[in-house]
C-alpha positions in Angstrom: 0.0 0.0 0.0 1.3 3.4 -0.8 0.5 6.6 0.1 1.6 10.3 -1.0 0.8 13.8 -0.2 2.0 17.1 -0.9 1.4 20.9 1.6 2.3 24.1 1.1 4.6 25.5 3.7 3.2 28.4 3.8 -0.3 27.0 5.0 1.1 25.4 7.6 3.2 28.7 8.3 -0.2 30.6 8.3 -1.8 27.9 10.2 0.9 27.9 13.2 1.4 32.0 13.2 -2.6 31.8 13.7 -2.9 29.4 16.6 0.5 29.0 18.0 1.7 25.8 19.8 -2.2 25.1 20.1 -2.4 24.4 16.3 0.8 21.8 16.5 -1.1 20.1 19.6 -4.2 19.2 17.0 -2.0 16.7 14.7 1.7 16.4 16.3 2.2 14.7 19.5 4.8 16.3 22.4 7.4 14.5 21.2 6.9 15.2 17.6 7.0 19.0 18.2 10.3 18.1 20.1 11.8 17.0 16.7 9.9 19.3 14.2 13.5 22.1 13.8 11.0 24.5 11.9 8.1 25.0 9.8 9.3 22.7 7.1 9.7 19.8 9.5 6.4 20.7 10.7 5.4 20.5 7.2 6.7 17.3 6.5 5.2 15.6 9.4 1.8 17.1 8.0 2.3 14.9 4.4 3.7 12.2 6.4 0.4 11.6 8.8 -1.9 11.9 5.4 0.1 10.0 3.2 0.1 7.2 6.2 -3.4 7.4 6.4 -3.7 7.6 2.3 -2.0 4.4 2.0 -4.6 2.7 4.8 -7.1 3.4 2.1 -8.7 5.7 5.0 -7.5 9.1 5.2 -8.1 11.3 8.2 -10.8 10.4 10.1 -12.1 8.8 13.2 -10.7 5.3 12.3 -7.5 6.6 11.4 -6.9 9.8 13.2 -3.5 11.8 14.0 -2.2 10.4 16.9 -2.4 6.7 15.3 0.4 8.0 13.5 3.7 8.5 15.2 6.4 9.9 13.1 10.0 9.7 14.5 13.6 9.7 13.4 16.4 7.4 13.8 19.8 8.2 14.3 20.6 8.8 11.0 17.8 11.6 10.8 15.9 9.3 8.5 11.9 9.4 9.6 9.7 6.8 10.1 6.5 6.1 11.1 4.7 3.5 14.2 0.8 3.0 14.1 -1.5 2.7 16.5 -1.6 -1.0 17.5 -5.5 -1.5 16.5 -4.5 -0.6 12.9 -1.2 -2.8 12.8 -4.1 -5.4 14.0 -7.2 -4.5 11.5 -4.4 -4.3 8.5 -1.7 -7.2 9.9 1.0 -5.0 8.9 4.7 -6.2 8.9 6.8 -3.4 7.2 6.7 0.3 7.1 8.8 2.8 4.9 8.5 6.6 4.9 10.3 9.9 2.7 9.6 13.0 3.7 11.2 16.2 1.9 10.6 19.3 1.5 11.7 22.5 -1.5 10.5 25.4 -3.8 7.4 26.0 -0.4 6.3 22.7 -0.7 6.8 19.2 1.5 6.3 16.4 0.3 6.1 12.5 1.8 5.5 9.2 0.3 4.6 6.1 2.9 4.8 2.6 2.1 2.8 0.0 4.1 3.6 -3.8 4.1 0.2 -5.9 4.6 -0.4 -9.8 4.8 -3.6 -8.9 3.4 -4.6 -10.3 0.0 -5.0 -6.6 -2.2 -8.6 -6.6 -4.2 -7.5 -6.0 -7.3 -10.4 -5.0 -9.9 -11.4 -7.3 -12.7 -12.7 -6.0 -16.2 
């Protein structure tokens, strides 16, 4: 399963200037606005939690919200991402991948989800 999405910097720079710590607290947890270095970051974890939740085939929403997504770094700087365990359960996921970068105002992230699922594929 594969997810992607893209945000404008600047929205999330409006977004933050606007609401202040209070807006990070609505879709980054303590220890994600520990790691986010500037508005880029911020950015980036943005793309990251929707193209997570993209790839789930769910999006945003109350069976897939925010803080079922946990984006970290290892000590290479390279993120990655840990689920909430109900959706490692409902899915049987085995691997994650993540890239996050960000240029020219935009960030961008792409997350790849390994499933024992069976994938529906469509028939014509």
């Amino acid at each position: 399963m594969i997810g992607i999405d893209l945000v404008k910097i600047d929205r999330i720079r409006k977004f933050t200037e606007r609401f202040g710590n209070k807006a990070l607290s609505k879709f980054l947890t303590p220890e994600e606005i520990k790691l986010a270095k500037g508005v880029e970051t911020i950015a980036g974890f943005w793309a990251a939690k929707e193209a997570v939740s993209k790839a789930l085939g769910l999006g945003i929403s109350k069976k897939c919200g925010f803080f079922d997504i946990k984006i970290l770094k290892d000590k290479k700087n390279k993120p990655y991402f840990k689920l909430s365990k109900h959706l490692i359960k409902k899915f049987k996921i085995v691997d994650t991948d993540l890239s996050i970068s960000h240029d020219s105002g935009f960030a961008i992230a792409i997350a790849h989800i390994k499933s024992k699922q069976k994938k529906k594929h469509l028939s014509f």
